[in-house]
Structures are given as C-alpha cells and as structure tokens.
LUMKOL-456300 format. One record per residue (C-alpha): residue in three letters; y, x, z. Coordinates in steps of 0.001 Angstrom, whole numbers, padded with zeros to 6 digits, always signed. Last residue first. Layout:
# LUMKOL-456300
ALAYXZ
...
//
This chain:
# LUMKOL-456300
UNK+047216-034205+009657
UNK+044153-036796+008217
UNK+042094-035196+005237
UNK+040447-036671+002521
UNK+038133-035211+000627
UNK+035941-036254-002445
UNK+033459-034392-004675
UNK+032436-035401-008026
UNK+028937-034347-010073
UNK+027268-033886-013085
UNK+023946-032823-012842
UNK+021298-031396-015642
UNK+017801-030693-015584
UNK+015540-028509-017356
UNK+011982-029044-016555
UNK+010565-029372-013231
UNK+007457-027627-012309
UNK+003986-029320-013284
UNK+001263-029426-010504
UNK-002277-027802-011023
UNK-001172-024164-009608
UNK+001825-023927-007509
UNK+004981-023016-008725
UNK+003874-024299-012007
UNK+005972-023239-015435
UNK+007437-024878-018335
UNK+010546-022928-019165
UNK+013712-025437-019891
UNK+016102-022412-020271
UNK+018556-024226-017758
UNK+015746-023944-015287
UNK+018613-026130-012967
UNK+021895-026774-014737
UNK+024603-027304-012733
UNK+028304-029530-013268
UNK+030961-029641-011286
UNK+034257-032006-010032
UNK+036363-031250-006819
UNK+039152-033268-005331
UNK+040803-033113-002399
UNK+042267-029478-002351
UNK+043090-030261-005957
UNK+041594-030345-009188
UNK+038678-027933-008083
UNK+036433-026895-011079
UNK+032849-026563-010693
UNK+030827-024472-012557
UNK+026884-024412-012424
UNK+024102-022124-014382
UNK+020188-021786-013017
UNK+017726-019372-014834
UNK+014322-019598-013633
UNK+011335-017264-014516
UNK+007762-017638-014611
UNK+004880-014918-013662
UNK+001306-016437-014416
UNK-001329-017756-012219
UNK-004171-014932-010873
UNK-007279-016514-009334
UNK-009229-018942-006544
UNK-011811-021015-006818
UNK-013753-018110-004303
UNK-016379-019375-005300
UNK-017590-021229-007860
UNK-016670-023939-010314
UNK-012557-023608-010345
UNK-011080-026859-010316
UNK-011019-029259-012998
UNK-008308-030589-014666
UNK-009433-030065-018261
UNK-006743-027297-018719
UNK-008160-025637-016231
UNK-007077-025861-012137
UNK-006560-022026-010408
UNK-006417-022258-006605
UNK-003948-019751-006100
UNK-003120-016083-006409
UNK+000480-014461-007621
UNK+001763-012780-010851
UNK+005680-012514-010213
UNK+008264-015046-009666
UNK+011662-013957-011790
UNK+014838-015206-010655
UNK+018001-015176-012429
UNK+021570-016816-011516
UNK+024756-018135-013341
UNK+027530-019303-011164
UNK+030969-020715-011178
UNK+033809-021549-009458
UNK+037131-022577-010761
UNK+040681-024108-009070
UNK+042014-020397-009869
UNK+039187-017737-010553
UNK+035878-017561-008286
UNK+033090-016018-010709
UNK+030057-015420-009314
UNK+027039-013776-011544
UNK+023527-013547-010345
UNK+020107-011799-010218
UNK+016691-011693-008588
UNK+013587-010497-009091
UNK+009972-011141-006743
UNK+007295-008691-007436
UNK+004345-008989-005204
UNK+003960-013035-005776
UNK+002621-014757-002089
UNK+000938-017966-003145
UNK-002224-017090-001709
UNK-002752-014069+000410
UNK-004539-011680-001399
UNK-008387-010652-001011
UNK-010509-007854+001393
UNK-012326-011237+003232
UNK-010979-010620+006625
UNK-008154-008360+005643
UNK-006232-011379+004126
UNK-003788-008902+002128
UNK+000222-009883+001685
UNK+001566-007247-000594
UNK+005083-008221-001134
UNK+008434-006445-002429
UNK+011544-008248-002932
UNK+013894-007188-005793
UNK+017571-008346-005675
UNK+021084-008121-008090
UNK+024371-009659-007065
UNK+027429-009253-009301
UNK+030701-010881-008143
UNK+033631-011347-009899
UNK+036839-012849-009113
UNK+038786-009949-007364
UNK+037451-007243-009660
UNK+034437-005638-010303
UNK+032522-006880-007355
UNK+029388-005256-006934
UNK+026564-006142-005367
UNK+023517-004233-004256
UNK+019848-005429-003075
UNK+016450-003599-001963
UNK+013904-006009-000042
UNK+010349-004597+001621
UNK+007496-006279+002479
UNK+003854-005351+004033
UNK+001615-007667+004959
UNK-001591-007368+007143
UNK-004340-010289+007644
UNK-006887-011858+010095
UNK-009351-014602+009726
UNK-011785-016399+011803
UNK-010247-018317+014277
UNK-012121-020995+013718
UNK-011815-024876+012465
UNK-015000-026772+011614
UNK-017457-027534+008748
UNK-018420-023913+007894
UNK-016059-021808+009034
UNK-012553-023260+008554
UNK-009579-021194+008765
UNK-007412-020525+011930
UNK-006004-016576+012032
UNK-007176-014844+015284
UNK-005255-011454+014003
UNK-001799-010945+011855
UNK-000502-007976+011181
UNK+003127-007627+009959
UNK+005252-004639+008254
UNK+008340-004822+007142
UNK+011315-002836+005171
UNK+015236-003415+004489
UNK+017615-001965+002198
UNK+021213-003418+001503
UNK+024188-002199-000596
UNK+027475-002995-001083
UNK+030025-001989-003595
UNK+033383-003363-003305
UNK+033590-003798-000226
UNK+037578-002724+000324
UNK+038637-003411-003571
UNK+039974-001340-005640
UNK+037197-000978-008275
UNK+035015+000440-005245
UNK+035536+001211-001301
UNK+032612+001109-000145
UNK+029795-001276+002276
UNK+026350-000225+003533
UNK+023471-001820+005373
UNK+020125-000352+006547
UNK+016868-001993+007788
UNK+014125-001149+009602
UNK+011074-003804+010586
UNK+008003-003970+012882
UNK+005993-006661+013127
UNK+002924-007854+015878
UNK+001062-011277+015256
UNK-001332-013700+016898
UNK-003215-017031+015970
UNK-003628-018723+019020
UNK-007458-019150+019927
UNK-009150-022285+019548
UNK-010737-024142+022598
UNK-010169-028293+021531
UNK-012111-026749+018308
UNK-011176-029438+015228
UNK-013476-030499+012048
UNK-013296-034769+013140
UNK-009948-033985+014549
UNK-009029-033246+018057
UNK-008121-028952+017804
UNK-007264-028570+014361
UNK-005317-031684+014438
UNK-003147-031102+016901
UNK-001585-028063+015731
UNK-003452-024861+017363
UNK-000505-022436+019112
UNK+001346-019797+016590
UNK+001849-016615+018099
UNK+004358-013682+017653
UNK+005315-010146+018810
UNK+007746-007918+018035
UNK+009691-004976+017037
UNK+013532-003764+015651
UNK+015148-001441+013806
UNK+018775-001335+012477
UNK+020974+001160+010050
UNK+024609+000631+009537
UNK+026973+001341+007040
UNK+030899+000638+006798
UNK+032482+001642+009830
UNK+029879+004926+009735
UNK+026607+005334+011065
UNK+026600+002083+013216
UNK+023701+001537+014921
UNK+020965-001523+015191
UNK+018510-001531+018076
UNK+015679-004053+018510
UNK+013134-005446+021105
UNK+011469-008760+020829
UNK+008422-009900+023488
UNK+005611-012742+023300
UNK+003693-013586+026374
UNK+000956-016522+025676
UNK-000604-018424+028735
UNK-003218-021025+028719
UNK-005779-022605+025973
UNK-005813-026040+026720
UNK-002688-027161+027441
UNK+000177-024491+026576
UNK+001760-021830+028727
UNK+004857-020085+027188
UNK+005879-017092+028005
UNK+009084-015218+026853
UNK+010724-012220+026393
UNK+013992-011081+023993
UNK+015672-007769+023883
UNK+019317-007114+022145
UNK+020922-003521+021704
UNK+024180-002479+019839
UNK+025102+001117+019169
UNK+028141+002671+018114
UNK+029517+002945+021382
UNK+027802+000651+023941
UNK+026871-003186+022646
UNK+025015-005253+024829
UNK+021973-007877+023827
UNK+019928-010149+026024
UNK+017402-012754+025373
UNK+015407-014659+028714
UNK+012145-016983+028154
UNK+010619-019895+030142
UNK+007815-022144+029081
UNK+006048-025214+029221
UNK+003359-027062+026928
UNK+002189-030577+026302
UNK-000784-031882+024149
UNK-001723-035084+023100
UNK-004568-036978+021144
UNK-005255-039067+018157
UNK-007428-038752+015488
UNK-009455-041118+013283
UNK-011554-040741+010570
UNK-012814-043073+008002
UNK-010129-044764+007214
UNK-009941-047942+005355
UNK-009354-047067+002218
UNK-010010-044624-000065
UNK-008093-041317-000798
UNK-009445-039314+002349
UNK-009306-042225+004284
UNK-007292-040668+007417
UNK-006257-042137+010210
UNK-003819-039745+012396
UNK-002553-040735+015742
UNK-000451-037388+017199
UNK+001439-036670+020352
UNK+003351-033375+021737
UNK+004419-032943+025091
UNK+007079-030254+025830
UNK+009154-028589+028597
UNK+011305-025610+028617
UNK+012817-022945+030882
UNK+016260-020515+029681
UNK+017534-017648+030391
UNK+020479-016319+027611
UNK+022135-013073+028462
UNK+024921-012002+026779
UNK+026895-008228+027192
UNK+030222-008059+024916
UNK+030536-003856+026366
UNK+027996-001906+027658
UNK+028687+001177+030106
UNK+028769-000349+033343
UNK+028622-004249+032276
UNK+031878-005330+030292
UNK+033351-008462+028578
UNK+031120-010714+029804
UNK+028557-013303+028740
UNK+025786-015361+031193
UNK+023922-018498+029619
UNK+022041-020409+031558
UNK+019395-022711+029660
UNK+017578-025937+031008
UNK+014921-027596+028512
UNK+013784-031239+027467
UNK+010983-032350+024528
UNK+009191-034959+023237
UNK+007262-034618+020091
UNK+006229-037630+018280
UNK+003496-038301+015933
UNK+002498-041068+013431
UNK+000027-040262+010216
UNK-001670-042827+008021
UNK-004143-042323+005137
UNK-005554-045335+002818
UNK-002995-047549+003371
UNK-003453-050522+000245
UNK-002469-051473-003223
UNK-005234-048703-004780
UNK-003945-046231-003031
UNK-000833-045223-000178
UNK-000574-042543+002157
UNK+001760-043104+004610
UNK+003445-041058+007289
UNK+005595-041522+010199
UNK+007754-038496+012553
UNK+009262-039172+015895
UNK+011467-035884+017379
UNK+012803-036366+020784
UNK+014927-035643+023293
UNK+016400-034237+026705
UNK+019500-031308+027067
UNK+020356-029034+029757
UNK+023281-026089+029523
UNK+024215-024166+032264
UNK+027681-021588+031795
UNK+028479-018304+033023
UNK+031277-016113+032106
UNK+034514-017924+033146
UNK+032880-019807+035445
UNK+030398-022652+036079
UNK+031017-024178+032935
UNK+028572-027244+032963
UNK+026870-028239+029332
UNK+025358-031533+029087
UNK+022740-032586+025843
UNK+021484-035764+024607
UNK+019021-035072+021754
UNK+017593-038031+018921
UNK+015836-037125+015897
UNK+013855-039832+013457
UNK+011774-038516+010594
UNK+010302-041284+008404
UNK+007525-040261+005099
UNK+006874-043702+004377
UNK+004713-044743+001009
UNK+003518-041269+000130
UNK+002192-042630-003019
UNK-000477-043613-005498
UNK-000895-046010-007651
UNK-000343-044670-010939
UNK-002224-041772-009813
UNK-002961-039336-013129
UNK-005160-036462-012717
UNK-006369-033126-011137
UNK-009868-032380-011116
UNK-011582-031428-007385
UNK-015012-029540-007528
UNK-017467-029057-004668
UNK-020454-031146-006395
UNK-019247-032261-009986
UNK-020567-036301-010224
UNK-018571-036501-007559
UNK-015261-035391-008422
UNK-013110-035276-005466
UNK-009424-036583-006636
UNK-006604-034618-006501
UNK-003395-036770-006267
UNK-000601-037825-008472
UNK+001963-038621-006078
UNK+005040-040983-006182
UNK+007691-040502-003501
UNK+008898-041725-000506
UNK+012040-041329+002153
UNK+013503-042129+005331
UNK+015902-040013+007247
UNK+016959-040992+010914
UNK+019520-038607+012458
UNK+020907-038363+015907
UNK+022866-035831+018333
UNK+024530-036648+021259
UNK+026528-034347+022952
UNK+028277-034177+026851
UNK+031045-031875+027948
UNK+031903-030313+031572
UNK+034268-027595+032954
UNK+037626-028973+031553
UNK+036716-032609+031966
UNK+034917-035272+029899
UNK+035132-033254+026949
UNK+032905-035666+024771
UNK+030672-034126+021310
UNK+029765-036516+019476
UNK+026462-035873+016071
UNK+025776-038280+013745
UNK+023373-038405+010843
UNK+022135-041179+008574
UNK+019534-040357+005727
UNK+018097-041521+002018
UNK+015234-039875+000286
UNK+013619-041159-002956
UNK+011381-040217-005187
UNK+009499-040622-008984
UNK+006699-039607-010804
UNK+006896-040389-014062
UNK+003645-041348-016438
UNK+003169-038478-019149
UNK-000096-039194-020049
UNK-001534-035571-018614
UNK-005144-035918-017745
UNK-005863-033722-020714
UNK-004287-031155-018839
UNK-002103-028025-020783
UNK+001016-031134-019930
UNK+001091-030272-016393
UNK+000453-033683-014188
UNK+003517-033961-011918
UNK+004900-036356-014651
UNK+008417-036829-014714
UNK+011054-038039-012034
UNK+012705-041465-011924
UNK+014998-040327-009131
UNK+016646-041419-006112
UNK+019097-039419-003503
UNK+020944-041022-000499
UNK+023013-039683+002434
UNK+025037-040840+005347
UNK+027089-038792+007713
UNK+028920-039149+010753
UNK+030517-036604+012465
UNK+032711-037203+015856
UNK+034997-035324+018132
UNK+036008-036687+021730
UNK+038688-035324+023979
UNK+041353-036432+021912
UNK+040366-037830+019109
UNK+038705-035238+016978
UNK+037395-035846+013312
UNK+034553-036743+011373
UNK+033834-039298+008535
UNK+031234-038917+005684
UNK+030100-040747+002905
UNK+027190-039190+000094
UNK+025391-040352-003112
UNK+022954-038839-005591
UNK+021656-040344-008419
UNK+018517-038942-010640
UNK+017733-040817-014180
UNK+015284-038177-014615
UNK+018420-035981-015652
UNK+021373-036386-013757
UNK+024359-038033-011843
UNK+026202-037333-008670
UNK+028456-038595-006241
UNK+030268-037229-003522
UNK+032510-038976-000796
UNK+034138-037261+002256
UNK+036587-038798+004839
UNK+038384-036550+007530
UNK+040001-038822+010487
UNK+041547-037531+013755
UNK+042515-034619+012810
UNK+040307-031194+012745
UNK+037139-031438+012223
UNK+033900-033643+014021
UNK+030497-031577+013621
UNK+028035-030535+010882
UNK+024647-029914+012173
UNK+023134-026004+011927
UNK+020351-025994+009793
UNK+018173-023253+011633
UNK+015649-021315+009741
UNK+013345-019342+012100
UNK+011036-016452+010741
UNK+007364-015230+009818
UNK+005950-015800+013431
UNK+008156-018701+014444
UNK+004971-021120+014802
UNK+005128-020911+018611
UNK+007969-019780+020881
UNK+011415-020140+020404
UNK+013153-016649+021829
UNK+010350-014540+021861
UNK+008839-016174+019036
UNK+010945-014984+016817
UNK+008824-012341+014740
UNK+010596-011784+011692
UNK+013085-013348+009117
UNK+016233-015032+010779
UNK+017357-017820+008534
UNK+020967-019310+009558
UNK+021963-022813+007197
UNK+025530-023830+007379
UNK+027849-027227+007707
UNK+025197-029540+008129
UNK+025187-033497+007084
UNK+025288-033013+003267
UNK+022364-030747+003278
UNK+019227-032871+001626
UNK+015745-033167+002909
UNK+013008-034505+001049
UNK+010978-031424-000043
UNK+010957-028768+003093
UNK+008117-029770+004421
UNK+007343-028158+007596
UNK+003789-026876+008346
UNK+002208-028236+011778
UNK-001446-027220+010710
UNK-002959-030339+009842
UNK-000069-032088+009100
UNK+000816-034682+011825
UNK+003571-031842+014194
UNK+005263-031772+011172
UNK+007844-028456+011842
UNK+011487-030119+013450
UNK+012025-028409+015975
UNK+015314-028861+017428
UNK+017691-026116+017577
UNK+020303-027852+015049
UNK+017285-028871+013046
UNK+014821-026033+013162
UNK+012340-024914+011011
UNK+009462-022351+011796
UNK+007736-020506+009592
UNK+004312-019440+009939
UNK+003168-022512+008801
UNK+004128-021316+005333
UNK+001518-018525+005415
UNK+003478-015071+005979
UNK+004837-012899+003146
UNK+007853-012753+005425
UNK+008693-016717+005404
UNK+006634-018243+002858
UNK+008263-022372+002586
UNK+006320-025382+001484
UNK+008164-028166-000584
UNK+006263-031211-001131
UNK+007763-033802-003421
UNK+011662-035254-003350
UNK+012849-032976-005812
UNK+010852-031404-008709
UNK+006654-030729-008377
UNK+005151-029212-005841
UNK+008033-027038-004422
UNK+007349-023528-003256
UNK+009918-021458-001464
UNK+009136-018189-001034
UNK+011381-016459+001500
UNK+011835-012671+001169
UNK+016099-012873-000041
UNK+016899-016430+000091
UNK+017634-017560-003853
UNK+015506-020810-003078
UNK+016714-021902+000379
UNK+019847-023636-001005
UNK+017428-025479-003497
UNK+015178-026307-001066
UNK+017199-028075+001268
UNK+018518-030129-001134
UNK+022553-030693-002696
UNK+022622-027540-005015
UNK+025360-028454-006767
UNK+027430-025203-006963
UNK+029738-026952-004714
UNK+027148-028635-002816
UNK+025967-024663-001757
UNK+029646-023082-001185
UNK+029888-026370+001342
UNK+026565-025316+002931
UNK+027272-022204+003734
UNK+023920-020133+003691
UNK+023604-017359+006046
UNK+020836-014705+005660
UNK+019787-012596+009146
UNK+017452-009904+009036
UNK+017549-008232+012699
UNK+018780-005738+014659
UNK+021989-008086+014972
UNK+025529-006163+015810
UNK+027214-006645+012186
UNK+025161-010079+012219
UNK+028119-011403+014711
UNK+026612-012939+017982
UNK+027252-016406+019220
UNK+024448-016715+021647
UNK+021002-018106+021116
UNK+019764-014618+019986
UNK+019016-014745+016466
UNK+019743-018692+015706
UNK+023358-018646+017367
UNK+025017-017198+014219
UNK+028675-015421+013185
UNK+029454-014089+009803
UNK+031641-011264+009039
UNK+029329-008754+007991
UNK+027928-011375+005451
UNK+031246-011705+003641
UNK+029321-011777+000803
UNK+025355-010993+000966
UNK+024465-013991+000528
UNK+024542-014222-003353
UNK+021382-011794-004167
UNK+020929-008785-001975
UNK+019808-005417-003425
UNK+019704-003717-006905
UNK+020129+000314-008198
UNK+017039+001586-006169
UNK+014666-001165-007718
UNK+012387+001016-009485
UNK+012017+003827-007055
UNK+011477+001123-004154
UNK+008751-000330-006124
UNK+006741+003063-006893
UNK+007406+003663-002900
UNK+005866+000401-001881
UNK+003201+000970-004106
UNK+001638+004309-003275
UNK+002467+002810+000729
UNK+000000+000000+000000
//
C-alpha cells in the first residue's frame, strides 16, 4: 500500500482541496470539539459547507452539497429523493455518523443504523461541519469514519426576515421554500418550510432488458423551527423541531426462484417507500454560572416511520424512536499557566433506543417481526489550549451500553504553526460502533455481539502565499490516514458475527489558486485503498482514485461555477445486462470509472433578489453509482431566490 500511496502522491503534487478550501482558515465550528474553535487551531480534518453559497449554486439537497467533500463518497441510488449512502474515510457508510444540530439522526430501523442521506434538503440550516476521523470520543458510537453536523438556521437580525425560492427542472422537478426569522427582543425565531417533487426516470439502467423506461418518482416536504428565549442575563431556553415527510418510487430486486441465490433487477410499478417520516423535537436550558463556566441540559427525541409498499398493500414496516437527554459544563478562559483560549467540555448522557420492524421481504404480510429496546449512558470530557505556536485538544469518553457493557474511546491531537501561513497537524484515536437493533433481536441477530472497533492516525499540513497579488493566493493542503478496523458485523452463515476486520489507508492532496480577485481554481485527488483483511478483497464501493476540479467566478451581481469529478474503478455487486446477479461467489466485481461535470451561474439583481440556473452531469454521461441502478441523466434547474429584510 505504501508503493501506491507514494506513486499517487507524485502524481497529484500540483492539486489539493476542491471549493472548501476558501476562507477555510477563518471558519469557526462546534462539531470538532463542542466548543467554538477556529479550524486554524483543529488537529483535525474539518470541511465547512455554507449553505447559502450551496442554494446559490443550486444545489438545494443534502447530497449534493456533500458531493464535492474532499474523502467522502457519497452514493445516491438513483437521482434525488432515493437512497443516498455516505463513505466517510474509506469506511462503510454506517461508519458515519450524522447529526442534526447535535442530534443524531443515523436510522436507528435499518439494519445497521446507516443514515440516508437521499430526502433531505438544506433550506433550514445555515452551514454543514464534517469532521473526518475517529470521533467517538466526543459522540460515541457509529462516528468511526467522521461526524457531519448540519447546523440549524436560527432567528437574524430585525424583527422580520422573509425568504422565498422556487425552482423548476428536468423530470418535471419543483422545488419550493418560505422562511421567517428574526429577533424580538429577547426572543429569536426561524421557521422554515420546504417541499421538492419529481417525476423522475427509470432507476432500471437502460443495458437491462428489464428496462421499459417507467419513471420513478419522489417527494420530500419539511417544517423546521428552532426559538431561542433570553429569559434573563444568565439563563436562555431553545426549542428545536422539524418533521419531514417524504416517498418515492422503487424498483426493487426481486429473489429469483427458479435461480437459487440469484437476485435480477427489474421494473416495480407498484412499489414504493410509502412513508419515510422523521420527526425531531429538543428542549434545551443553558445557565451562565460565570464569566467562564456555563451548564447546559437538554431532553428529546428522534421518531423515525417506514413503509414498504407492493402489490397495493404494506409488505415491510419500520417504526423506531430514540430518546435521549444529557448535562454538559463547559469551562473557557483566557489563560491557564502557560496555555492561552483553554475549553473544556464535560458532559454525561442518557439514551434508550426502540425499534418494531415487520418485514415481508417483498410479499405481504410479514413474516418476521422485530421489536426490542436498548438504552445506553455515558460521560466524556474534550479539552484543547493553545501555547505559542502550538495548539492541543484531547477527547475521552465511556459509554456503557445494554447488553454488551463498557466501551472507552480516546482522541489526542496537536496541530503547529510553522509559519503564519502553514501549519502541520497530527492527531490519534479510537472508535466503536455498538450493534443496531436489528442485528442483535432480529430473526439473524446475536443479543451478545461485539462492538465493531477502530484505531486511526492522521497528519496533515496546510499552507497559504502571497500570489498574483493577492494575500492567499496560492494554497495548498496535504493530508494522510490510516484506519484498522477489528470485530466487524457480517453474517456467518444465517446469523450476524463479528467476523470481519479491515485496514484503509487514504490520503487527499489539493491547491487553489486565485488568479485574480474573481477567480478561483480548485483542483483535488483523494487516495483510497480500503482492504477487508478478513477475506484478502476490497471494500465495496470505495473507488482508489477519486479527481476533482472547479472554476469560481464571483464578478459584480454574478456567481458561477463549473466543476469536475472523476469516480474511479471500484467493487460492487455486479448485475448483467439481463438483470441477474452474479452466479457464484463472491457476486462481486470491478464497475467502471464515470465522470460528472456540473455548471451553475446565478446572477444577483439586488441584495433581495437572486435568479440561477445549474446543470447537474451537464455532459449527460450514463453511469451507475452503484451497480444495477441507473444514475441521473442531465438535468437542468432554473431557479429564483427571495429576501426580505426588516431594519
């Protein structure tokens, strides 16, 4: 692996970081540390994603502001509104843990807690922070390839702030979002609604003779609103809420049974995922107990619904709901001895998880049924100091879980600052990810499963110049990691075991340049080779060689962007061209490299009013993310963007 890392970083050593990597110095984020910390002093890989640069270049989904997110794979079966599954690290997309404002928000009904990242859209948050690595030392289990956080918009400036946007585009796809906030007096508000729809196209790729070309369509709509009250000097309260509904047409794969062990791939016309609900609710209180120190303690709930529907009836049905509550002190101050801006973050939590899942496996009624509960405690502390040159931030926590005990999971990490413009950063971990639900009470489940485990280690370096007259501009950013992964969950025979282990290494070069004050050139290469050691094959859905490249251009009232990204060779289930799955073991093999080119420009007519049009796979390549399911083909959106501002 090191021959290959070395070929790859000789071949990339004039690119790094695609789009984020403006003004990224200057950004502040909570998700790292739980403390307002800028990513100048994080020993960590940190991306931040403004949401408001993301709508303008029309990229209104989750997934689509994820997509361009140096060493994330983002995988979407099929175009928007269908299952989205994220690769955090060149780990499996379980391994990632998602976060809505600091609630977790990972399926807790799926058989191994993944999060789907296909229905959700970003009008109601005002940033996205995605900390690659080992994080479960500050949130516990599942964040063993990385955290993304979608931070929740809150009330402005002025009493009243109205926004409306609308959008139109191929596959007969409309778009639609209001929003108020504002502050009145004390007490700030942001509410938000959202809707999407679309006619879609046929998830069947058109090499299958199953393809006829029947549209699979989806919709998503959502309400969010988040208060904040001052009731007095030293003591707020905050409610959060969101509901988001959606559906969307499926074409499934059906169990052949004439062909023993062999799935084909073919048209549904009846088939859908009926209700797919997620409902979030948090009260939280925060007490200023001095200057420096300040208790925070907040109660909720996460309640997730999900139907699988065939034939004109429910033939699968999911329902879980996650309740939570924690207590967190948070200590800052301007000096300790010889650190300066010291923050520590202690904090105890509680949790109790609940799942009913029938399943018909594509026929109705069910035939198996699970439900069952789990809780799980635990208590972790995060601290960071700067002295000199050098900052230094630490992380700890235990978390005891129902069933299978105690797990300790620790973060240490060091970044430095060479120069005023260049820093280098280190930092190592430890991870776990506890057994969902599912793979511990269903029909196949172990109640006594293992966590799955994981140690990384990562150093990165960051540099800024002086170029074309302007102060950054050149920048360049360097960055490699190394994960293991033991006690892996995989079935062995007809149950659950931890059975597997793996060890992936990644690196990520970047540069851009900005030739004068309206361009910006970003170029990227990310590095994987993600090995399951266990059975000596790759990781699926992990490509080695991962390309990126864009063009900003910021010039009067006009934005604009053209980007590039090329998804290497990668392993998957392979499906033929007469729908079948593979006929022996392993059924799995090589699917080809695609590219995407994606063009927007938006033009603002005043501060109020913005209009902008995006192309997504502009080139129209036919391509499949993931084997068996068509990608989308070229689409265009036209869209308008409203503001109105109180004084």
């Amino acid at each position: 692996m090191q021959s290959k890392f070395i070929t790859a970083l000789l071949a990339a050593s004039a690119l790094v970081a695609p789009a984020y990597a403006q003004d990224k110095q200057d950004d502040i984020v909570v998700t790292a540390t739980r403390v307002e910390t800028p990513v100048r002093d994080l020993p960590a890989d940190v991306t931040v994603i403004d949401a408001e640069d993301a709508l303008s270049h029309g990229q209104t989904t989750l997934s689509q502001a994820l997509e361009d997110t140096p060493g994330l794979g983002v995988v979407q079966s099929g175009g928007p509104g269908q299952q989205t599954s994220v690769f955090a690290s060149g780990t499996n997309s379980y391994h990632t843990l998602v976060l809505f404002d600091g609630i977790n928000v990972n399926d807790l009904t799926s058989p191994n807690s993944a999060f789907d990242g296909g229905q959700d859209q970003i009008n109601s948050i005002s940033r996205i922070e995605v900390v690659e690595g080992p994080m479960s030392a500050v949130f516990g289990s599942d964040a063993v390839g990385g955290v993304i956080n979608q931070i929740a918009r809150h009330g402005g400036a002025g009493p009243l702030n109205a926004r409306l946007a609308f959008a139109a585009g191929s596959f007969e796809t409309l778009n639609a979002t209001a929003g108020i906030d504002g502050t009145l007096g004390n007490f700030r508000y942001a509410i938000t609604g959202e809707a999407f729809t679309t006619d879609g196209f046929d998830l069947v790729p058109a090499r299958m003779v199953t393809h006829t070309g029947e549209k699979d369509g989806a919709e998503s709509s959502a309400v969010t609103a988040v208060f904040d009250l001052q009731v007095v000097p030293t003591f707020s309260l905050d409610l959060l809420a969101r509901h988001r509904r959606s559906r969307a047409d499926i074409d499934v794969f059906d169990f052949e049974f004439a062909f023993p062990f062999r799935e084909t791939r073919a048209e549904s016309d009846d088939a859908e995922i009926g209700q797919n609900d997620v409902t979030i609710a948090r009260l939280g209180a925060t007490w200023d107990l001095s200057e420096a120190l300040s208790l925070r303690a907040t109660i909720g709930g996460v309640d997730q619904d999900r139907a699988v529907n065939r034939f004109g009836a429910l033939t699968d049905g999911f329902s879980g709901e996650r309740r939570f509550a924690d207590l967190t002190l948070n200590w800052q101050a301007g000096d300790l001895g010889s650190l300066s801006d010291v923050a520590i973050v202690a904090g105890i939590t509680g949790e109790r998880e609940k799942a009913d899942i029938a399943q018909g496996f594509g026929f109705p009624p069910p035939f198996s049924f699970t439900s069952a509960d789990q809780e799980q405690a635990g208590a972790f502390v995060t601290a960071q100091g700067r002295t000199g040159a050098l900052s230094l931030a630490g992380a700890v926590r235990i978390d005891n879980f129902e069933g299978f005990g105690t797990q300790t999971t620790w973060r240490v990490g060091a970044s430095f600052d060479v120069t005023e413009q260049a820093r280098i950063y280190g930092a190592y971990g430890t991870s776990f990810r506890a057994p969902s639900i599912y793979e511990r009470f269903s029909s196949a489940g172990v109640p006594d499963l293992d966590p799955e485990k994981g140690e990384s280690w990562e150093i990165g370096a960051e540099a800024e110049f002086t170029a074309f007259g302007q102060d950054r501009g050149f920048e360049l950013i360097a960055l490699y990691r190394h994960t293991e992964l033991e006690d892996m969950i995989d079935f062995f025979g007809f149950t659950y075991a931890n059975i597997d282990e793996a060890e992936i290494g990644s690196a990520e070069l970047g540069a851009a340049v900005r030739p004068t004050s309206w361009l910006t050139l970003h170029g990227g290469y990310t590095y994987t080779d993600a090995q399951d050691t266990g059975a000596d094959t790759e990781l699926l859905r992990r490509p080695q060689d991962v390309w990126m490249a864009s063009a900003s251009i910021e010039q009067g009232g006009f934005t604009g962007r053209l980007s590039w990204r090329s998804v290497g060779d990668r392993q998957d289930f392979l499906y033929g061209d007469d729908s079948f799955g593979a006929a022996a073991p392993p059924y799995t093999g090589t699917i080809a490299q695609y590219d995407v080119v994606r063009a927007s420009l938006a033009y603002e007519f005043s501060p109020n009013v913005q209009a902008y049009v995006a192309a997504d796979n502009a080139l129209d390549e036919t391509y499949e993310a993931a084997s068996g399911i068509a990608s989308a083909p070229r689409a265009v959106t036209v869209g308008l963007r409203l503001r109105a501002c109180s004084n």
